[in-house]
N, C-alpha and C positions, 0 to 999 in steps of 0.2 A: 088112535088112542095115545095118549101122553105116556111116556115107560114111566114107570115107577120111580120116585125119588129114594135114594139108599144112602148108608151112609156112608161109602165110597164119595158121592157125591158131595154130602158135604163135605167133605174132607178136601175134596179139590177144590171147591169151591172158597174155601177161607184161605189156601193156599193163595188168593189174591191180593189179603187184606194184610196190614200188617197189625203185630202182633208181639208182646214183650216177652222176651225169654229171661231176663235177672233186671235186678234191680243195679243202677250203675256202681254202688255203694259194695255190692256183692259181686261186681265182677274187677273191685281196688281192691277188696278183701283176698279176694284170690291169686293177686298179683298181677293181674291183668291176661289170666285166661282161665277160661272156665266150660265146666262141661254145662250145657243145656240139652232140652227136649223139645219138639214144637212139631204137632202136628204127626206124631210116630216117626219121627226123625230124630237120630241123635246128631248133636251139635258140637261145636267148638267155636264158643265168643275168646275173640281177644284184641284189646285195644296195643297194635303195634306199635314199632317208633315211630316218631314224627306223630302220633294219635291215632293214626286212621286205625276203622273199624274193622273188622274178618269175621264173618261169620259161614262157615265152612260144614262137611260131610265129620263128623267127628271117628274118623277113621282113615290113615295113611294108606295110599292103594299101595305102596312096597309092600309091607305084611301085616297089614291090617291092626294094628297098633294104634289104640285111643290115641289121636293127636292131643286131648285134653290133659294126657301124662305126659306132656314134654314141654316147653317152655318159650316166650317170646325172645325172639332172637337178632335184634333189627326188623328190620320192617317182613318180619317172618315170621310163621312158627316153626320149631325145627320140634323133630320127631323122634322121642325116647329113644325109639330101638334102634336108627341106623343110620339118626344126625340129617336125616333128609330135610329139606326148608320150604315152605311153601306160603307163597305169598296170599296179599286178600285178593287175587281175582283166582286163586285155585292154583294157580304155577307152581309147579317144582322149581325153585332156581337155584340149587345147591344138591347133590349127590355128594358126600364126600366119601366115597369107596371109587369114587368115580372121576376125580376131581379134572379131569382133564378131556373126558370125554362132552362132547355135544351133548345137551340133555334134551331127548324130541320132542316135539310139541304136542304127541299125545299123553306126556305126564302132567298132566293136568288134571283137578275135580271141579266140578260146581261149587263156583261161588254163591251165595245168597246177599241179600241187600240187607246192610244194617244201619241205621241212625241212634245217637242217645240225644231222646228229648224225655222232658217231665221225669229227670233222675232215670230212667229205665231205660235198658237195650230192644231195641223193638225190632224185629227182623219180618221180611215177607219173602214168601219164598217163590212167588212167581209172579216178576213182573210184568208189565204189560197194560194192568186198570190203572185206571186213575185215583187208585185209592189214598187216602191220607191216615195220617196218623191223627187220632179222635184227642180232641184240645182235651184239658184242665182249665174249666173256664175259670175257676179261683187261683191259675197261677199268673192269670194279667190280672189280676185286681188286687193294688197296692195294699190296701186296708185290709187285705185276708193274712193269716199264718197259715202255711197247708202244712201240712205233718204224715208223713207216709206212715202207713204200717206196716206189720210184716208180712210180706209174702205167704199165702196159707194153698197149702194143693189136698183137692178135697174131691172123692171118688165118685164126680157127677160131671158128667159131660158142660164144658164152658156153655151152651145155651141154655141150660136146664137153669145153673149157677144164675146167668143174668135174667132167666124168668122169674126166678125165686126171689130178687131183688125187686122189682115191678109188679111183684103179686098183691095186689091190693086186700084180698079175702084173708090171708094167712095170717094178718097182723093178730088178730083178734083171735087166735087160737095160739099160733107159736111165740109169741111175743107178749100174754095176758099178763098188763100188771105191768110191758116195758115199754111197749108200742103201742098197745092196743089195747082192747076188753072184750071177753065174752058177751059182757051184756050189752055189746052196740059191733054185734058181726057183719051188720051191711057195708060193703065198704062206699064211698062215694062213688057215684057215676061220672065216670069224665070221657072227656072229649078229646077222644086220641087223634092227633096231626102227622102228617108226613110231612116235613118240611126241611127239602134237602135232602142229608142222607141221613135221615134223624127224625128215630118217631119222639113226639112230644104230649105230654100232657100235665096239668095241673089240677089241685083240688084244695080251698080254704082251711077246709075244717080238720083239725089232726082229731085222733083216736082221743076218748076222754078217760085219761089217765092222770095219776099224780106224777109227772112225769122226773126222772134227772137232771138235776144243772145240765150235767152233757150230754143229756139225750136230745137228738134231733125230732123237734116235735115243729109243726107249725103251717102255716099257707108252704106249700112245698111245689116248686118246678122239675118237673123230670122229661130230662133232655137222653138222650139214647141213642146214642153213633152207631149207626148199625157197623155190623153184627152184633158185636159184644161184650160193647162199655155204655156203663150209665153214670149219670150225673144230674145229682138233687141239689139243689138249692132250698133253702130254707130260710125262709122270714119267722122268726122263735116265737111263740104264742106268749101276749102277755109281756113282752118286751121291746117295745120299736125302736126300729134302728137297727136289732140284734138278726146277722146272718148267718148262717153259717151252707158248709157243703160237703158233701159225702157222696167221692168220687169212686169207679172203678172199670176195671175190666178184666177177663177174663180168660187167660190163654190158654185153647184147645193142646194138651198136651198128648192126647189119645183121644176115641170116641167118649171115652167114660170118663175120663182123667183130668181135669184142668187145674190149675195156678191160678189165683187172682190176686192181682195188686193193686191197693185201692190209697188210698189218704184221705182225710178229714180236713178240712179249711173253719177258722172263723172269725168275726173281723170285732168280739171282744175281749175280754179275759186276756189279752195280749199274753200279760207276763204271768197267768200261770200255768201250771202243770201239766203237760201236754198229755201223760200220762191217764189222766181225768178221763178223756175224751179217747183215747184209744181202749180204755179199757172198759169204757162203756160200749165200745162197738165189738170188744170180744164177749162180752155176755151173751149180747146179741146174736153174734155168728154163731157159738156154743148152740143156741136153741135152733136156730138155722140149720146146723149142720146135722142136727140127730134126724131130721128128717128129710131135707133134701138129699142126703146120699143113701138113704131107705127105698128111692124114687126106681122101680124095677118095671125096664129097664133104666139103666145111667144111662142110656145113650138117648137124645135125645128125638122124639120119633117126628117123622117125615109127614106120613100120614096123617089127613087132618080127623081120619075119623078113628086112629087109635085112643086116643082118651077123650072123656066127654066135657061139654061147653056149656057155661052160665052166664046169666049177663054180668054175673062179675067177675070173668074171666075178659072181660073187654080187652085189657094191657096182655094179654098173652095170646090172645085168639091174635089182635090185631100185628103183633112182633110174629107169632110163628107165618103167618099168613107171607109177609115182608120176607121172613128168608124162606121159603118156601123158593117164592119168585125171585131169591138171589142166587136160590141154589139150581132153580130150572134153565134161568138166564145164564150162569158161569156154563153151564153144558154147550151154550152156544158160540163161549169166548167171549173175549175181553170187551167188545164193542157193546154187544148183550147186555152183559155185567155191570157196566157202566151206565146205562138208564135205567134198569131194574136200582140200579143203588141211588140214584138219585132221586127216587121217590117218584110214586103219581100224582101229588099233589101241589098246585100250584106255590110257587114260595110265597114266604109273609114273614112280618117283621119278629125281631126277638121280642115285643108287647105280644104277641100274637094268643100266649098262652093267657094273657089275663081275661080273654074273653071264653076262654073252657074253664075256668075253676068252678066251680059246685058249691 
């Protein structure tokens, strides 16, 4: 018999993946180090001299002193209380109460892997899979403006957060009148893909609304990097030519807990108001948020038979189903983890979703 999936498990399990702790804009603001979270871990991001990255145990093993109170020091961070220095692979290589003494090579902590791509710090905290960091496919495409928003952390566990994005039933109740309508609550049946490490689907027809200049309505592609970032594309109903895209993901920052940073792309309206378009997607989250963090438990459940299935739960039956099997697979290590993420289904072209729209 298979043991039970917990959420221990996922938790190790994303430990694979990488995953953003700030925004890069927000770790200049702080002068170049900053306290994060990820995963019930507390952190210390700081971009050293020379650039490189540190992402580090945010706590000095001398006496235990947030490294996040103390300051970039050359290619170090030195440590509020006692001037200790420690580099991005975890070295101590400065004691100054000690300055003459050998420093041994068990003053050391775990270092963690960090990159800045797409403006964000993204850190994983155990390497090994071959995981990547999930594209912004609107920031290779010349003709797009992408525009980030703010960082929002909202008391629902990150895969709940990126179900409630792909939920196709919701529009028509939490979004009536923005997204959607009561009077046409079916939502289209589509034709969910694995392809790669990335569920995919498409559907023509948007919700029949009067919709906002900057609402995202239209023939829509939703791309989905597993685990925990999604990305729509949008051909604008009524306008051709006009695209637009609304990206995001989600970082586990507890079971119940997550951070998401997302941004908006679109390739007309160039020069106006960017403001338009972000604050159309805070209306948005606002009716999002009164009821995804209502969701009891936050955490997101393992079990496929804790809450019950429709057929128009297709985009979440078929995601929970995928980390299910990400999170069975990581219990067997990275080799595992590594064709569970790649998908069961045969690759096919980026045209692939024009033949699932509805």
């Amino acid at each position: 018999m298979t043991a039970r999936l917990t959420q221990d498990d996922l938790t190790a399990a994303l430990e694979w993946f990488w995953h953003p702790t700030a925004a890069v804009s927000e770790l200049d603001a702080a002068g170049g180090l900053l306290r994060s979270r990820l995963l019930g871990r507390d952190l210390v991001v700081a971009r050293l001299g020379g650039g490189a990255l540190a992402v580090l145990p945010d706590r000095c093993p001398h006496r235990s002193t947030r490294l996040s109170v103390g300051c970039v020091d050359g290619a170090a961070i030195r440590c509020a209380y006692h001037g200790w220095r420690w580099d991005a692979a975890g070295r101590c290589v400065e004691i100054p109460s000690a300055p003459d003494a050998p420093i041994p090579a068990r003053f050391q902590m775990k270092a963690f892997e960090g990159r800045e791509r797409h403006g964000l710090v993204w850190v994983r905290l155990r390497p090994g899979a071959p995981t990547e960091i999930p594209p912004v496919p609107a920031v290779a495409d010349p003709t797009m403006r992408v525009v980030a928003g703010a960082p929002y952390v909202w008391a629902t566990s990150a895969p709940r957060r990126v179900e409630n994005f792909v939920d196709l039933a919701h529009f028509a109740w939490v979004h009536d009148g923005t997204l959607g309508s009561r009077a046409e609550p079916v939502p289209p049946d589509v034709t969910v893909l694995r392809v790669g490490n990335e569920l995919r689907f498409g559907f023509e027809s948007p919700p029949v609304v009067d919709p906002d200049p900057a609402a995202l309505l239209g023939a829509s592609d939703y791309r989905m990097p597993m685990p925990l970032t999604v990305d729509i594309s949008f051909r604008i109903a009524g306008r051709p030519g006009v695209r637009r895209h609304l990206w995001m993901t989600a970082a586990p920052l507890e079971p119940g807990v997550c951070r998401t940073y997302w941004s908006v792309a679109r390739n007309d309206d160039l020069d106006g108001p960017d403001d338009d378009y972000l604050d159309f997607q805070q209306v948005v989250l606002a009716e999002d948020e009164a009821v995804v963090c209502n969701q009891v438990p936050a955490e997101f459940p393992l079990d496929a038979r804790a809450e019950l299935q429709v057929k128009a739960d297709k985009v979440s039956f078929e995601y929970r189903r995928w980390l299910r099997e990400l999170v069975a697979a990581a219990r067997q290590g990275a080799a595992a983890l590594a064709v569970a993420a790649g998908g069961a289904a045969p690759e096919v072209g980026e045209d692939a979703l024009a033949g699932t729209r509805r």
